[in-house]
C-alpha positions in Angstrom: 22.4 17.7 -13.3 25.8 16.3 -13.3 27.6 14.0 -15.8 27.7 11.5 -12.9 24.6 12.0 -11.3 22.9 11.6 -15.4 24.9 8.4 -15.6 23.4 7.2 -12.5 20.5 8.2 -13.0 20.3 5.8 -16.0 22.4 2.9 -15.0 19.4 2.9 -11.9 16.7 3.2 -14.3 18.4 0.4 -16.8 18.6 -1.7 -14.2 14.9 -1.3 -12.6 13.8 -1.8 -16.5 15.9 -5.5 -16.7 14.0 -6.3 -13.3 10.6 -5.4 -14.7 10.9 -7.4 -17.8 10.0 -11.3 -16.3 8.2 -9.5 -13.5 5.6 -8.2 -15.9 5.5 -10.7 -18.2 5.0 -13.2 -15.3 1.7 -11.3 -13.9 0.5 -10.6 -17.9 0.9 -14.2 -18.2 -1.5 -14.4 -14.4 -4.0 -12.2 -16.0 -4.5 -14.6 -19.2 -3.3 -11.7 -21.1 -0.6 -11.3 -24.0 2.9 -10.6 -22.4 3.1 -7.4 -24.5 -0.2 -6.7 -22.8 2.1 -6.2 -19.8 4.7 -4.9 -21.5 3.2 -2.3 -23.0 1.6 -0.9 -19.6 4.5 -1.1 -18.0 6.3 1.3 -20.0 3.2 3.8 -20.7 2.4 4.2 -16.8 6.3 3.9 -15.8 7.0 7.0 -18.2 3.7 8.8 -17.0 4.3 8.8 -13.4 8.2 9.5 -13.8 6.9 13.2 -15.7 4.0 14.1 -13.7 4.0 11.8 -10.6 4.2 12.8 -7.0 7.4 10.8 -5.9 10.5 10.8 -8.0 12.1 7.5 -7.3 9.6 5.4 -7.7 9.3 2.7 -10.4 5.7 1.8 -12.0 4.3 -1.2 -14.2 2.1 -4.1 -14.5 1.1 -4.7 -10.6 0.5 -9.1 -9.7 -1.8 -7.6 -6.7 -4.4 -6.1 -10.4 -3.2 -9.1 -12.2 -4.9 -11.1 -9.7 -8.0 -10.0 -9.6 -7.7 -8.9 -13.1 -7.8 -13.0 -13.9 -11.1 -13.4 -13.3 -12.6 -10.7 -15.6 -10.7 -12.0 -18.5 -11.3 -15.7 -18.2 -15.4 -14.8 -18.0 -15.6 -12.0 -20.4 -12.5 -11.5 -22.7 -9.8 -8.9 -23.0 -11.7 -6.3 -24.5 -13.3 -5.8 -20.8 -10.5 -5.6 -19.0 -9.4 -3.0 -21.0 -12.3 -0.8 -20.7 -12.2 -1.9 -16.9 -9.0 -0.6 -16.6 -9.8 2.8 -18.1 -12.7 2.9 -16.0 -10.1 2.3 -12.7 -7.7 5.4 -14.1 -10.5 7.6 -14.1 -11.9 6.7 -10.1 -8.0 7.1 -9.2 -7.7 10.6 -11.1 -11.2 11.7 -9.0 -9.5 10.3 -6.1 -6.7 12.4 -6.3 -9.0 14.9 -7.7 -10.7 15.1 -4.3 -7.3 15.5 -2.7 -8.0 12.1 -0.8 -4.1 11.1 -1.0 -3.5 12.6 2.6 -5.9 9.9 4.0 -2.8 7.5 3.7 -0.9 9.6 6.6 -3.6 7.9 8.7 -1.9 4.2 8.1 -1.0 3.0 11.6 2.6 2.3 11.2 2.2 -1.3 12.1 0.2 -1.3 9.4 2.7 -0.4 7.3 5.3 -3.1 8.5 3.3 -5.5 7.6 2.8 -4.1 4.3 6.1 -4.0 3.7 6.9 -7.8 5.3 3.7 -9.3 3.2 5.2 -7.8 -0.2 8.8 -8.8 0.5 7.5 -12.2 1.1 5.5 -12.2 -2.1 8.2 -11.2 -3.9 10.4 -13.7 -2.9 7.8 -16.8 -3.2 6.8 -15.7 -7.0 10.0 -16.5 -7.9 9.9 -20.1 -6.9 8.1 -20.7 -10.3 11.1 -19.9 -12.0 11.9 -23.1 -10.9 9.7 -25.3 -12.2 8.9 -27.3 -15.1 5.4 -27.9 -17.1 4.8 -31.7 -17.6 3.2 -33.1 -20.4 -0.2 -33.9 -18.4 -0.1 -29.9 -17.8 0.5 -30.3 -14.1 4.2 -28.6 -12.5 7.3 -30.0 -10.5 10.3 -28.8 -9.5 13.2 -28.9 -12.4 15.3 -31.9 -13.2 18.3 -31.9 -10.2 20.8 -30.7 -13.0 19.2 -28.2 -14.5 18.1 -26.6 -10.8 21.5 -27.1 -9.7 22.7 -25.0 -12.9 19.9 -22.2 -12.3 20.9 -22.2 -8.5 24.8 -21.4 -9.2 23.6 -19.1 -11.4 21.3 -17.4 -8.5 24.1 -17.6 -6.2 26.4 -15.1 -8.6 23.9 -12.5 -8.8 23.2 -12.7 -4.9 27.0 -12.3 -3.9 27.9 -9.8 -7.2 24.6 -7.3 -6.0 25.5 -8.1 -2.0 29.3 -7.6 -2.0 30.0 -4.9 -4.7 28.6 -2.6 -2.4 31.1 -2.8 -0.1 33.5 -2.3 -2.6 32.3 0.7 -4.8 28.9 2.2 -5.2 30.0 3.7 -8.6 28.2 0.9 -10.2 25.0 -0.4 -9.6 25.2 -3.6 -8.1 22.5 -5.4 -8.8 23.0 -4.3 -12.9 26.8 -5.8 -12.2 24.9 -9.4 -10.8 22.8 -9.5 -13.4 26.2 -8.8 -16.0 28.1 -11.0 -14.4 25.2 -14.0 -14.0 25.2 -13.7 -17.9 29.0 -13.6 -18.2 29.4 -16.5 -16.5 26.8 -18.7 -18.3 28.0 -18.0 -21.3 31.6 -18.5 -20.6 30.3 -21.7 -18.8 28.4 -22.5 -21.7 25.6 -23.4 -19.1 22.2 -24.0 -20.6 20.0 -22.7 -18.3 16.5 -21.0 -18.7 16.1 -17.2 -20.1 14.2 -14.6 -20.3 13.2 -15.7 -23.9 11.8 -18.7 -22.2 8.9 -17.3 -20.6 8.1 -15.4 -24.1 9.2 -12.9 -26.7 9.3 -9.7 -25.3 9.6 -8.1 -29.5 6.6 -5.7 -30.7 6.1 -2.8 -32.3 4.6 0.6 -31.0 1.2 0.1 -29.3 -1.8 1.2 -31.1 -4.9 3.7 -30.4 -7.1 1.1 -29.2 -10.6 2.2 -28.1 -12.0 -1.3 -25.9 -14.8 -3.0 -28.4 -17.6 -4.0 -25.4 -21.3 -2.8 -25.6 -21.4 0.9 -23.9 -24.8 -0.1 -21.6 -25.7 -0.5 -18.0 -24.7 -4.0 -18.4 -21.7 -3.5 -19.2 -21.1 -0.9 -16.4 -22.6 -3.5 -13.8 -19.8 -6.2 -15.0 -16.6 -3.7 -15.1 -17.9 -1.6 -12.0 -16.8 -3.6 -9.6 -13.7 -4.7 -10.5 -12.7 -1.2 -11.2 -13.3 -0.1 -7.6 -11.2 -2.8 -6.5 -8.4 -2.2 -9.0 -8.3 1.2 -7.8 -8.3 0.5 -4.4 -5.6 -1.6 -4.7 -3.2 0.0 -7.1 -3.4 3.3 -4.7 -3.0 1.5 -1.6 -0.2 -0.6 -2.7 1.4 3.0 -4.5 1.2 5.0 -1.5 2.6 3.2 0.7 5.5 2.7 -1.5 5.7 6.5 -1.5 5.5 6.1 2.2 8.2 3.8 2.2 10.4 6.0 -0.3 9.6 8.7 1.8 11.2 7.1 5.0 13.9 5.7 2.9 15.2 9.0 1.3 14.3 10.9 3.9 12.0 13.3 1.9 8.2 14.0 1.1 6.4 12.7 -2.0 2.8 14.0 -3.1 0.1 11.5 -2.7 -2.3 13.5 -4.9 0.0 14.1 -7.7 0.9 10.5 -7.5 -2.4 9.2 -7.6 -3.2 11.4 -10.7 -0.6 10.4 -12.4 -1.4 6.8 -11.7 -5.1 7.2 -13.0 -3.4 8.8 -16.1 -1.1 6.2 -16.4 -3.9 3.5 -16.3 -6.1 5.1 -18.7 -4.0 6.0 -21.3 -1.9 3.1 -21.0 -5.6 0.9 -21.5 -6.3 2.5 -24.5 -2.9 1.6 -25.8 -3.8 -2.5 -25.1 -2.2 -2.3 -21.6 -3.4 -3.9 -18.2 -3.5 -2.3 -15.0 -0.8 -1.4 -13.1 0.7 0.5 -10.2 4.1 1.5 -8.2 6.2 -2.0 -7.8 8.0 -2.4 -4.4 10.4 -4.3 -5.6 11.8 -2.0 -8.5 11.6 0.9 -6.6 14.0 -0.2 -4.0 16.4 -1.5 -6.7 15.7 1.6 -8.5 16.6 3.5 -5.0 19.6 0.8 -4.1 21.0 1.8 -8.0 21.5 5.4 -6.9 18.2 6.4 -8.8 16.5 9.2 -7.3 15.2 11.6 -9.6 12.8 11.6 -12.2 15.4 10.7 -14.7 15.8 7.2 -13.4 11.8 6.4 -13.7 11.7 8.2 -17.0 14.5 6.0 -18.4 13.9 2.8 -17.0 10.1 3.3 -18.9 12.4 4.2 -22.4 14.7 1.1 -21.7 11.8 -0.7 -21.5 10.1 0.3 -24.9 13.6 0.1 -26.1 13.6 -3.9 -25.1 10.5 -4.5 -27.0 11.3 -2.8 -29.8 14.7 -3.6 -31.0 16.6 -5.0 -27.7 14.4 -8.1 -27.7 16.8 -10.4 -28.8 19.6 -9.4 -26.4 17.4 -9.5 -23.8 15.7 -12.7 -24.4 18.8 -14.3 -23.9 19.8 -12.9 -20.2 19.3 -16.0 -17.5 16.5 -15.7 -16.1 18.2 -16.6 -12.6 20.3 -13.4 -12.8 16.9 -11.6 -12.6 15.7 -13.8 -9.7 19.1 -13.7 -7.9 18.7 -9.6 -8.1 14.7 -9.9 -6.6 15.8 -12.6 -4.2 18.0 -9.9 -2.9 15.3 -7.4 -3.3 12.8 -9.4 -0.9 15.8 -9.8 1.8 16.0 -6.1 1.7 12.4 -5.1 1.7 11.6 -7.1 4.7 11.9 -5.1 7.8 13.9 -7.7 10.1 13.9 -5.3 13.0 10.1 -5.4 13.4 11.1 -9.1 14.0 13.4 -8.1 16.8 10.9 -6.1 18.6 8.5 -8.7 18.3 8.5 -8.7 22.6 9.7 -5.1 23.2 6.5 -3.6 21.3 3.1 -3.4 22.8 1.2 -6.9 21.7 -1.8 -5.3 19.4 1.0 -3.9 17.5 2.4 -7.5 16.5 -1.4 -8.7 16.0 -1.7 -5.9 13.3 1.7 -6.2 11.6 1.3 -10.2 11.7 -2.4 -10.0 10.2 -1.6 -7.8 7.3 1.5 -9.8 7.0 -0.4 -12.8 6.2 -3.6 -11.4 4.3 -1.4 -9.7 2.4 0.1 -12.8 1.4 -3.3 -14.6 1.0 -5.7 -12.4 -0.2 -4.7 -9.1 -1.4 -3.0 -6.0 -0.3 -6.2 -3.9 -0.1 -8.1 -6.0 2.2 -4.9 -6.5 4.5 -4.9 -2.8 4.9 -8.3 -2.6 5.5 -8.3 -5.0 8.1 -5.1 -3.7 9.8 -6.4 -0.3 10.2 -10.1 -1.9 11.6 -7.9 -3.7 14.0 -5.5 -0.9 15.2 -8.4 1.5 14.9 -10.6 -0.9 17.4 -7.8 -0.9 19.8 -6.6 2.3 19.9 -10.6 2.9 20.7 -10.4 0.2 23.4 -7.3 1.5 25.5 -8.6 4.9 25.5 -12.3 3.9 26.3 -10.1 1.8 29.7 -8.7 5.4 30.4 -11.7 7.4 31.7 -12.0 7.8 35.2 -13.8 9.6 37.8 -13.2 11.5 41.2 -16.0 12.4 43.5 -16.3 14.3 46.4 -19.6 14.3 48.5 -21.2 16.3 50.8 -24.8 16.2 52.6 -25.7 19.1 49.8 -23.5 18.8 46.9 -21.9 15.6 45.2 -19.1 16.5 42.7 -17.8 14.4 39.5 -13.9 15.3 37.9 -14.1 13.1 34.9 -10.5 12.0 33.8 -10.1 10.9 30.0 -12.0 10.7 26.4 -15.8 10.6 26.5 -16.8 8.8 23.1 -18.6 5.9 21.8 -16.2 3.0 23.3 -16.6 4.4 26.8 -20.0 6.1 27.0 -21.3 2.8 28.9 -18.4 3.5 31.2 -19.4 6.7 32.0 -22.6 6.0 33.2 -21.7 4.0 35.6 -19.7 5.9 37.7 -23.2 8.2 38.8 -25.6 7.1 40.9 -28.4 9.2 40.7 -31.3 7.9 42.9 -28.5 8.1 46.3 -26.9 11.3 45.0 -28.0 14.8 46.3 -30.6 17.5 44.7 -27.5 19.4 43.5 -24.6 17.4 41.4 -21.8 19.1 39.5 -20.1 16.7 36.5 -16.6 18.5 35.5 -15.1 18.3 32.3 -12.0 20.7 33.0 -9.6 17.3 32.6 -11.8 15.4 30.1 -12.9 15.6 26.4 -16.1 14.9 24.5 -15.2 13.5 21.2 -18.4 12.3 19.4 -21.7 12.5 19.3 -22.3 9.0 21.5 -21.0 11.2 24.5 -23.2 14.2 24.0 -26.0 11.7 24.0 -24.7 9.9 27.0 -24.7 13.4 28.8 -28.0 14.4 27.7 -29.5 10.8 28.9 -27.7 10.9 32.3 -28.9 14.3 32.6 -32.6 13.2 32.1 -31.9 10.7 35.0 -31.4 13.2 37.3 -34.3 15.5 35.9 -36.7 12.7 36.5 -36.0 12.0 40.2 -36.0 16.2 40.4 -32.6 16.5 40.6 -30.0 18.7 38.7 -26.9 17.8 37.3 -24.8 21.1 36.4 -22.2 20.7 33.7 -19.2 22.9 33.8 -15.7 22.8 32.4 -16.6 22.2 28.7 -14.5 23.6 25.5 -16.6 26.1 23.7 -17.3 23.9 20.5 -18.6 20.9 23.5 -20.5 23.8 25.2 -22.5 24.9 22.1 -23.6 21.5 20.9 -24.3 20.3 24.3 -26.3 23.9 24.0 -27.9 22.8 20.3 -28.6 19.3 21.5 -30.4 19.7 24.5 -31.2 22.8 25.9 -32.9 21.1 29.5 -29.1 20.0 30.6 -27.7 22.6 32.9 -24.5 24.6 32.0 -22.6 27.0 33.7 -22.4 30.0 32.0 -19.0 31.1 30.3 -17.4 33.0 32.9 -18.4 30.4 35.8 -16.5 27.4 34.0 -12.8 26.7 33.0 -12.8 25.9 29.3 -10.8 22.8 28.8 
């Protein structure tokens, strides 16, 4: 590697480190956990997926989609079980990837993915609002005093235009490291008291400790941690490999969804039995990771040793960074992550494609990333099924003796109720020919609707012959029901 690529390399990965630091202790402090808690997973899974993941590039931490539903588990049963939950989640992620199950991501409509992308960019963009508010003495929140917002704004507003317009200038620098300097620069030379990083908590430590999770080893315990490890899982590979999708289309290159999701389980489990929540790929730091220049392994791999670095003897220095340098840069982040053109084809792409990029948009935003997925691809899936099952079609020709059906189309379980309609079997003729030659059987709902429209026409002593079949149709049809008529091999066109 060269001198300036290195140096880039770790500017990128200083910078995606600076980013993670109120990120991750925002969603420890969402889990009810200690911020070093956070901390401390951040770096272990960050470093781990940098080595051995599947997509250099791409930044890892504390996830807010686990811290979420993370919450929960620690208010009702304590700390202890999160950790052990979390372990539990590394090792069904490591048997996912395990069963080479990664690939199944390819199969995310892209609309799907658009609103993935729209629903996190939103998220990131309205967890930063917080950082404007103030905790009254009844415990309840309201937006800062008018001065001090006013102060926190400016502050914003010099990151935004430091990390928007140095671009343009030079990309020898990262920009959003430069907003961040020059945020800090100018509320110190301003003498502006504003809030800092130090604010939300100390970020100091030591190195984390062996820690094996003190919870009863029984069935109960299994019956409590189960299910929140399955959807801990679930979510932190859903949300990473669609980042690695999104890498992918952004750099133009091809990540590893197995290796990633290996490393990921790895990342989890080790970094539980170090005291360390759950965690996954983070949007948000990979695109300023990607936007810094970072693109190797080296970036990841340092912003995880920055990181440690902070806790352990850069605490002080960066407790006192604004914290509205670090919201100006993920301000800018969320801007960038949304994907404005899907707004502009709003009415030039078909309409069940904006249903299913508008509903995981807004699950994502309200539930969790996981079911928003879920319910995109059950959407997309159920129309895709329903515009092919409108496609099938029929030609007949008739005669006195014979009475011949061309099918046109896809024969499965959306359009096997079609498909019978189109015969009439008490009007037809003693000899009826169905032809597949421009038609496909896809499932086993149209080898039974075959077999049960052939029994029609056996009952009122009628044949129906079937010709034109692929050779896999042929020899199930064959297997299934050996009273429907076909026409040998070398009397049919194989489709």
């Amino acid at each position: 590697m060269k001198l300036f690529e290195f140096r880039v390399e770790l500017l990128a990965g200083l910078t995606a480190a600076l980013s993670l630091v109120p990120e991750v202790v925002g969603f420890a402090l969402v889990a009810h956990v200690n911020p070093l808690t956070g901390l401390y997973a951040a770096f272990i899974i960050c470093l781990i997926a940098a080595i051995w993941g599947g997509r250099p590039g791409m930044i890892s931490g504390a996830a807010g989609s686990m811290a979420v539903v993370s919450a929960g588990l620690v208010v009702q049963h304590g700390v202890e079980y999160l950790f052990a939950t979390v372990i539990l989640t590394g090792v069904l992620q490591i048997l996912f990837a395990w069963f080479r199950l990664g690939k199944l991501i390819r199969m995310v409509p892209h609309p799907v993915m658009l609103g993935f992308v729209n629903g996190l960019a939103i998220i990131i963009a309205s967890a930063q609002l917080q950082h404007f508010h103030m905790r009254l003495a009844n415990g309840s929140e309201s937006w800062m005093a008018p001065t001090a917002l006013l102060k926190m704004l400016a502050l914003v507003a010099v990151t935004v235009l430091v990390t928007v317009l140095l671009p343009k200038l030079t990309k020898a620098f990262p920009s959003a490291l430069a907003g961040i300097l020059a945020a800090t620069a100018v509320a110190f030379a301003l003498h502006i008291s504003t809030r800092t990083v130090g604010d939300l908590s100390s970020i100091h430590g030591s190195l984390p400790s062996f820690h094996i999770p003190q919870v009863p080893y029984s069935l109960a315990t299994l019956r409590i941690i189960l299910p929140y490890a399955v959807i801990l899982a679930v979510i932190g590979l859903v949300e990473t490999l669609l980042t690695l999708n999104l890498i992918d289309e952004i750099t133009d290159s091809r990540g590893r969804p197995n290796r990633e999701s290996m490393a990921q389980g790895a990342g989890n489990l080790v970094g539980a039995l170090f005291g360390g929540m759950g965690g996954c790929a983070m949007i948000g730091q990979s695109i300023i990771n990607l936007n810094a220049g970072g693109r190797k392994r080296l970036s990841g791999i340092a912003a995880g040793s920055f990181l440690l670095s902070f806790i352990l003897v850069g605490s002080k220095l960066i407790e006192r960074i604004p914290l509205a340098a670090l919201v100006g840069v993920m301000f800018v982040v969320s801007a960038e992550t949304f994907n404005w053109k899907s707004l502009r084809n709003l009415a030039k792409v078909p309409k069940h494609d904006t249903l299913v990029m508008i509903v995981v948009t807004l699950v994502t935003v309200l539930t969790n990333l996981a079911v928003a997925v879920v319910a995109g691809i059950v959407i997309a899936a159920l129309v895709f099924a329903w515009d092919h099952a409108q496609e099938l079609e029929v030609e007949v020709e008739s005669t006195p003796e014979l009475k011949r059906y061309r099918l046109r189309g896809s024969l499965f379980f959306a359009s096997a109720a079609q498909f019978t309609k189109f015969f009439t079997p008490k009007d037809d003729p003693n000899e009826v020919y169905l032809e597949f030659d421009h038609a496909r059987i896809m499932d086993s709902s149209a080898l039974e609707a075959i077999e049960g429209l052939a029994g029609r026409y056996r009952v009122l002593g009628k044949t129906l012959h079937i010709r034109g079949l692929s050779e896999n149709c042929d020899r199930l049809l064959r297997q299934k029901d050996g009273k429907v008529t076909l026409l040998p091999l070398d009397e049919r066109t194989a489709s």
